[in-house]
TORGU-307078 format. One record per atom (N, C-alpha, C): residue number from 0; x, y, z; atom name. Coordinates in steps of 0.1 Angstrom, whole numbers. Layout:
BEGIN
+-----+-------+-------+-------+-------+
| num |     X |     Y |     Z | atomo |
+-----+-------+-------+-------+-------+
| NUM |     X |     Y |     Z |    CA |
...
+-----+-------+-------+-------+-------+
This chain:
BEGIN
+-----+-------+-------+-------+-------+
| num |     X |     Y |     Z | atomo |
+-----+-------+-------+-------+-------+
|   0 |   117 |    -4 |   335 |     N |
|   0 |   118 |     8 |   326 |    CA |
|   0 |   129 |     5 |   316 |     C |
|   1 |   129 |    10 |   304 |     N |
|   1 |   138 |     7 |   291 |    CA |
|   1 |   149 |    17 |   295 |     C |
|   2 |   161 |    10 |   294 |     N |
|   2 |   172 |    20 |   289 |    CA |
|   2 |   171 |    28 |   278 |     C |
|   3 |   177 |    40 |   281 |     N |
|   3 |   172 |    48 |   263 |    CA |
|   3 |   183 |    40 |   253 |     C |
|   4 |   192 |    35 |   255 |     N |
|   4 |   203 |    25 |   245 |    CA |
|   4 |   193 |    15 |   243 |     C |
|   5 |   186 |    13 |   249 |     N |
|   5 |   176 |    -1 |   241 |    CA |
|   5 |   162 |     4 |   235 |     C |
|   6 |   163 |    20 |   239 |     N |
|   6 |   144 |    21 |   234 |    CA |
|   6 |   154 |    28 |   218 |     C |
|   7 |   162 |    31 |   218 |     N |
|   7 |   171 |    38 |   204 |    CA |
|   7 |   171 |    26 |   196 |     C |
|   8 |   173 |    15 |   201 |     N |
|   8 |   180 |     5 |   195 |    CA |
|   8 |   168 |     0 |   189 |     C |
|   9 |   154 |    -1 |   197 |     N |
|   9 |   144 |    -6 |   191 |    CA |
|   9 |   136 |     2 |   183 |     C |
|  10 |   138 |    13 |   181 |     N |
|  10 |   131 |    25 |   174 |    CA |
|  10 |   142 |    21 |   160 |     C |
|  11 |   156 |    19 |   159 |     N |
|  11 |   162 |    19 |   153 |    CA |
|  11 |   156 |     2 |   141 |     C |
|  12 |   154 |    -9 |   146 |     N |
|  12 |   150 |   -15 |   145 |    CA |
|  12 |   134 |   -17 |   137 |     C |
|  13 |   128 |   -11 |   147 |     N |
|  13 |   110 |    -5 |   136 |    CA |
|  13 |   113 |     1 |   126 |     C |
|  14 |   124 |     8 |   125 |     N |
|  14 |   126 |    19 |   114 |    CA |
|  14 |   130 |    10 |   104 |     C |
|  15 |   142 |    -1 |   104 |     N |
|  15 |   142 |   -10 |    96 |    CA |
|  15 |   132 |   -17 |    90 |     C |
|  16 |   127 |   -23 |   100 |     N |
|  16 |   116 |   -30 |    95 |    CA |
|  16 |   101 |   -25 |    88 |     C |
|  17 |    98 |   -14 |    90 |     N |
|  17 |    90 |    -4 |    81 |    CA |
|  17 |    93 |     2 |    70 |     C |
|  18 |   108 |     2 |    68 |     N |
|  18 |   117 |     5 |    55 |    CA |
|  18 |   119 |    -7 |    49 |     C |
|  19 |   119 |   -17 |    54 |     N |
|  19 |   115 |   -31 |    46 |    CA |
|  19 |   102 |   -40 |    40 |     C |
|  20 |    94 |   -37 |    49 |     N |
|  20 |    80 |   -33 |    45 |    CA |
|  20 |    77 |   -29 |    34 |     C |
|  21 |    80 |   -18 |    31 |     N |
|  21 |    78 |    -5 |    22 |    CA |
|  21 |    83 |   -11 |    12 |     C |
|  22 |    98 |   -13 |    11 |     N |
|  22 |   108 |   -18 |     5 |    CA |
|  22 |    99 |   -27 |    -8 |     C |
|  23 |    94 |   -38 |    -1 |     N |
|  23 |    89 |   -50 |    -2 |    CA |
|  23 |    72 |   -50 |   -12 |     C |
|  24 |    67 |   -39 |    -5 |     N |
|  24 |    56 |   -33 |   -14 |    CA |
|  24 |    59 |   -29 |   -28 |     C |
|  25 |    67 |   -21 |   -27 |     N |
|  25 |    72 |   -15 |   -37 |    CA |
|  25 |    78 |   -26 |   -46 |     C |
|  26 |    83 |   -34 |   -43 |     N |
|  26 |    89 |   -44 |   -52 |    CA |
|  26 |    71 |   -54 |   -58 |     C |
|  27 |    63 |   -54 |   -49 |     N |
|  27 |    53 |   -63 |   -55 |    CA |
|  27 |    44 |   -56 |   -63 |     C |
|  28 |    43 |   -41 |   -62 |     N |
|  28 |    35 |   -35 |   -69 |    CA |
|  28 |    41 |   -29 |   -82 |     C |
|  29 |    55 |   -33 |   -81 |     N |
|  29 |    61 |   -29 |   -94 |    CA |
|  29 |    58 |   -42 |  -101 |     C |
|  30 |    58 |   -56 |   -97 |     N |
|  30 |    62 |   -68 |  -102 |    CA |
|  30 |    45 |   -67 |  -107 |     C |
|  31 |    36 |   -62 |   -99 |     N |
|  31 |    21 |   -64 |  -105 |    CA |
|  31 |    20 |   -55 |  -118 |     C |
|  32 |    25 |   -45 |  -119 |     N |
|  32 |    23 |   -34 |  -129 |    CA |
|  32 |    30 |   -40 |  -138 |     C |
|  33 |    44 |   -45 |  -135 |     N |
|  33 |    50 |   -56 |  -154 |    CA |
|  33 |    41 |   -69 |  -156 |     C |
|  34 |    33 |   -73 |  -147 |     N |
|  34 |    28 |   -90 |  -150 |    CA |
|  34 |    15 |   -81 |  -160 |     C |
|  35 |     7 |   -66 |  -157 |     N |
|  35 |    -2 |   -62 |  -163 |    CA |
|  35 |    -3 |   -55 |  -176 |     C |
|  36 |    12 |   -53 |  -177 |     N |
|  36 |    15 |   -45 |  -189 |    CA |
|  36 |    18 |   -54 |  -198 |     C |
|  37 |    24 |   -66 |  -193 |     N |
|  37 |    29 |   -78 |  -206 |    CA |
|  37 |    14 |   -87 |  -207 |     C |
|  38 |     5 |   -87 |  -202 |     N |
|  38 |    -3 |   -93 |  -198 |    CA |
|  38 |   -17 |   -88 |  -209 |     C |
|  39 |   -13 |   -77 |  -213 |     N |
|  39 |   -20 |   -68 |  -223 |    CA |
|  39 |   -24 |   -73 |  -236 |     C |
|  40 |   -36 |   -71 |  -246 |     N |
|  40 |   -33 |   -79 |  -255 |    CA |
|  40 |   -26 |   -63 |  -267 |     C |
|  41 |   -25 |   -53 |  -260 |     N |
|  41 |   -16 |   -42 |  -271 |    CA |
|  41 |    -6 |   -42 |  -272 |     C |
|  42 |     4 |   -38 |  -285 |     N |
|  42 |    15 |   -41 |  -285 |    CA |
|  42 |    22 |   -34 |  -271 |     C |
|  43 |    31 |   -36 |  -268 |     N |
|  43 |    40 |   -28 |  -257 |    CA |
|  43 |    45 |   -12 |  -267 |     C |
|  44 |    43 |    -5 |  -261 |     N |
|  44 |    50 |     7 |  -268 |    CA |
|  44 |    53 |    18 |  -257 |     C |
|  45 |    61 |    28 |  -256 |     N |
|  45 |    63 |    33 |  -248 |    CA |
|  45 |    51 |    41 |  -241 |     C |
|  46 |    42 |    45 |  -249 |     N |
|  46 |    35 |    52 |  -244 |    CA |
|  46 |    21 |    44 |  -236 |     C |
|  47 |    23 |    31 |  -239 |     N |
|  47 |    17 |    20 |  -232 |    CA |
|  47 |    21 |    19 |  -217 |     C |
|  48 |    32 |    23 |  -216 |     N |
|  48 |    39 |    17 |  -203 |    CA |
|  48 |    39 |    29 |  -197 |     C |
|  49 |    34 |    44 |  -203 |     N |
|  49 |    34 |    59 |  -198 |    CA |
|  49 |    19 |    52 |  -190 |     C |
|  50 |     9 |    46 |  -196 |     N |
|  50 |    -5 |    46 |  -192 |    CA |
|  50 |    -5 |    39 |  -187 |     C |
|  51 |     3 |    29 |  -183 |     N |
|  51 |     0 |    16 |  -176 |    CA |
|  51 |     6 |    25 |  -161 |     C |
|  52 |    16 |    28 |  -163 |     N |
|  52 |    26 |    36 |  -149 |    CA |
|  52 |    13 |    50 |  -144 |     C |
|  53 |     8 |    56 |  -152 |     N |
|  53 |    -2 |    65 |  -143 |    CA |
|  53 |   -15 |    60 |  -137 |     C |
|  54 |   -20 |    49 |  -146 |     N |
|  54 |   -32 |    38 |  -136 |    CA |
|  54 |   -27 |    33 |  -125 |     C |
|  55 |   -12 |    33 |  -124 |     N |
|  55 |   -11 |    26 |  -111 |    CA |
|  55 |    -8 |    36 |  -104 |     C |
|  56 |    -2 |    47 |  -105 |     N |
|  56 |    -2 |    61 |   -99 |    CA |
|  56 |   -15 |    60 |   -91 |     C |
|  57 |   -29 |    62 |  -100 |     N |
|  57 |   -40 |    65 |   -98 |    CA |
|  57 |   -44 |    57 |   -87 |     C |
|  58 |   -44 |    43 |   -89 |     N |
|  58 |   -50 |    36 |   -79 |    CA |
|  58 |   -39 |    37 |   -70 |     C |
|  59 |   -28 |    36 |   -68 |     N |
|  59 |   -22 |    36 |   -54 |    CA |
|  59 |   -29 |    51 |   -43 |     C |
|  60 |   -27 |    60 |   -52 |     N |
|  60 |   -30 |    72 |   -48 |    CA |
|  60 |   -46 |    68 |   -37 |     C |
|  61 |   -53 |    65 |   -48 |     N |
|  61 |   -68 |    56 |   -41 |    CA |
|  61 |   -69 |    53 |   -27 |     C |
|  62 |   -63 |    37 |   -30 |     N |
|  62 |   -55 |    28 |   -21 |    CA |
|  62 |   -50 |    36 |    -7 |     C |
|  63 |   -43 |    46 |   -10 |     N |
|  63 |   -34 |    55 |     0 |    CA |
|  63 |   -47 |    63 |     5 |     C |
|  64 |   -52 |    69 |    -2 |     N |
|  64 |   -67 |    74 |     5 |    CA |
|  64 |   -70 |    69 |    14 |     C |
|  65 |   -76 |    56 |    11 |     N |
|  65 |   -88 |    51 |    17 |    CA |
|  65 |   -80 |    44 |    30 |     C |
|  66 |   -66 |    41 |    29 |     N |
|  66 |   -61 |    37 |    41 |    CA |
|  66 |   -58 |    53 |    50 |     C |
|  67 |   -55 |    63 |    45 |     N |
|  67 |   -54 |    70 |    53 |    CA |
|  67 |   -66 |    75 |    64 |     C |
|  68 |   -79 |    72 |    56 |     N |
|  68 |   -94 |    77 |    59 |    CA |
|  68 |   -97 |    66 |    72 |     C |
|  69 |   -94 |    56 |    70 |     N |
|  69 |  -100 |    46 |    73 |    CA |
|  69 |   -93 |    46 |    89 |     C |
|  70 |   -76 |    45 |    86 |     N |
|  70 |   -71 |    46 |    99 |    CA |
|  70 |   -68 |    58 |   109 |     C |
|  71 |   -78 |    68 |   102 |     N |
|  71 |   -76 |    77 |   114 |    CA |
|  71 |   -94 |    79 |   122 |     C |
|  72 |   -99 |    66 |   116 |     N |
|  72 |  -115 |    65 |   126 |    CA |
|  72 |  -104 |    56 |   142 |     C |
|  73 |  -116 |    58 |   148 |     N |
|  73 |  -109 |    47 |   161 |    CA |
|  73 |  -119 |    36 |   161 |     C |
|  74 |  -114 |    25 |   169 |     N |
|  74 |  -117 |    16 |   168 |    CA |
|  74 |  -129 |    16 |   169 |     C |
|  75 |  -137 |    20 |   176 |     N |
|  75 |  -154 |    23 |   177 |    CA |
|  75 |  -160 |    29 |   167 |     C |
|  76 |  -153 |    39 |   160 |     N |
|  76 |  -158 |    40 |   144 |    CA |
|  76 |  -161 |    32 |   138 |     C |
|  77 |  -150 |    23 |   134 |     N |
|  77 |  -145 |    15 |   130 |    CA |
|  77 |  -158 |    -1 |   129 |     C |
|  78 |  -155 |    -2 |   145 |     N |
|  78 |  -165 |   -12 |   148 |    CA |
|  78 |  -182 |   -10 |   144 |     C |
|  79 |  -187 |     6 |   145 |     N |
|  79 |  -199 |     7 |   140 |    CA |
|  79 |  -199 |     3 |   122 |     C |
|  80 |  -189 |     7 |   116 |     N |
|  80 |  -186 |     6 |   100 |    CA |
|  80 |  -188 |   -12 |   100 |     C |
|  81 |  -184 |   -24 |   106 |     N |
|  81 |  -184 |   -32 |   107 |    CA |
|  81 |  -170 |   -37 |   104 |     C |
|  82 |  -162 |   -31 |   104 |     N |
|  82 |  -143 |   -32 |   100 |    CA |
|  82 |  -135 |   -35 |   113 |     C |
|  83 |  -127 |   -44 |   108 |     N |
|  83 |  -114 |   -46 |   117 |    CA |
|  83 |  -106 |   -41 |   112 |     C |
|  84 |   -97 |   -34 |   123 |     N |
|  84 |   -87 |   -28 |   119 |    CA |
|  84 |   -72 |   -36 |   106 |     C |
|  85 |   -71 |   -47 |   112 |     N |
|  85 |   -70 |   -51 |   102 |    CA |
|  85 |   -71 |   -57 |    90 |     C |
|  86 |   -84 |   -51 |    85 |     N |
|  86 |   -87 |   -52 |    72 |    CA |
|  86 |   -89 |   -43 |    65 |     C |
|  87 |   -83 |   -28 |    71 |     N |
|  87 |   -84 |   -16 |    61 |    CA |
|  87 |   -74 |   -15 |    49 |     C |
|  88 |   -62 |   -27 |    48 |     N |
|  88 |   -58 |   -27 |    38 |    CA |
|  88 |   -60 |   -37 |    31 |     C |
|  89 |   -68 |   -45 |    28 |     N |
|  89 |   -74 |   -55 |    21 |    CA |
|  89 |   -88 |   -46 |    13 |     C |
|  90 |   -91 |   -40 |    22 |     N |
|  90 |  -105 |   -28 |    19 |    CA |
|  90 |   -97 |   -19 |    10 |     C |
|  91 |   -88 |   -13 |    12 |     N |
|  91 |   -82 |   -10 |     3 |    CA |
|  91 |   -77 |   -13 |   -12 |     C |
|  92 |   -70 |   -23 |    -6 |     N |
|  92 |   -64 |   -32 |   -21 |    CA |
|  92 |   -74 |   -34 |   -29 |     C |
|  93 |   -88 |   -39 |   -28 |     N |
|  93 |   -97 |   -41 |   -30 |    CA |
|  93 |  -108 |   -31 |   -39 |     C |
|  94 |  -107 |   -18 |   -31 |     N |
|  94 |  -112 |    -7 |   -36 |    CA |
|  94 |  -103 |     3 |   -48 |     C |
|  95 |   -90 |    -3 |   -50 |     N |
|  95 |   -80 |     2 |   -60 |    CA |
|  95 |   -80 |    -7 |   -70 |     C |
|  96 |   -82 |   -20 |   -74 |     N |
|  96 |   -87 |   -26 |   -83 |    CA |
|  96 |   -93 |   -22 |   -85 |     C |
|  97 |  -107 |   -18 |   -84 |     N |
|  97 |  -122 |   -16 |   -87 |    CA |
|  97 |  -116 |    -2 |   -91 |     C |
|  98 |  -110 |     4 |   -92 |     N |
|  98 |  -111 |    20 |   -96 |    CA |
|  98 |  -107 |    16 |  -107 |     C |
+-----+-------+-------+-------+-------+
């Protein structure tokens, strides 16, 4: 059985590392949104970068959908759908492009 000083410690720990996670996302989906805005053949103008920042609004929003939809089937849903659980965020990624 866990000491509660080690189940704190390890909850303390997930919490890190899901805040890093995140962290980490956030830094790649920013770095995607500047590689797509310079990437443009329109000049850059502010109001470029107003549209470019709400498309990615839009599809994360998506994205966040379809992972929320996806992971609250169980695994036998899931398995009828023909999906591994670990691929509802690639199904995702995937389905936010395409939007």
């Amino acid at each position: 059985m866990l000491h509660s000083g080690n189940s704190a410690s390890a909850i303390v720990q997930m919490q890190k590392e899901v805040s890093c996670s995140l962290e980490t996302e956030l830094k790649e989906r920013a770095m995607a949104f500047l590689t797509d805005v310079f990437a443009r053949s329109e000049p850059m103008t502010f109001s470029s970068l107003v549209r470019g920042f709400r498309e990615m609004r839009r599809r994360s929003a998506v994205r966040r959908e379809i992972i929320d939809e996806l992971s609250a089937l169980n695994d036998r849903e899931l398995a009828d759908l023909n999906i591994s659980r670990f691929d509802v965020r690639a199904i995702a990624d995937e389905a936010a492009r395409r939007a």
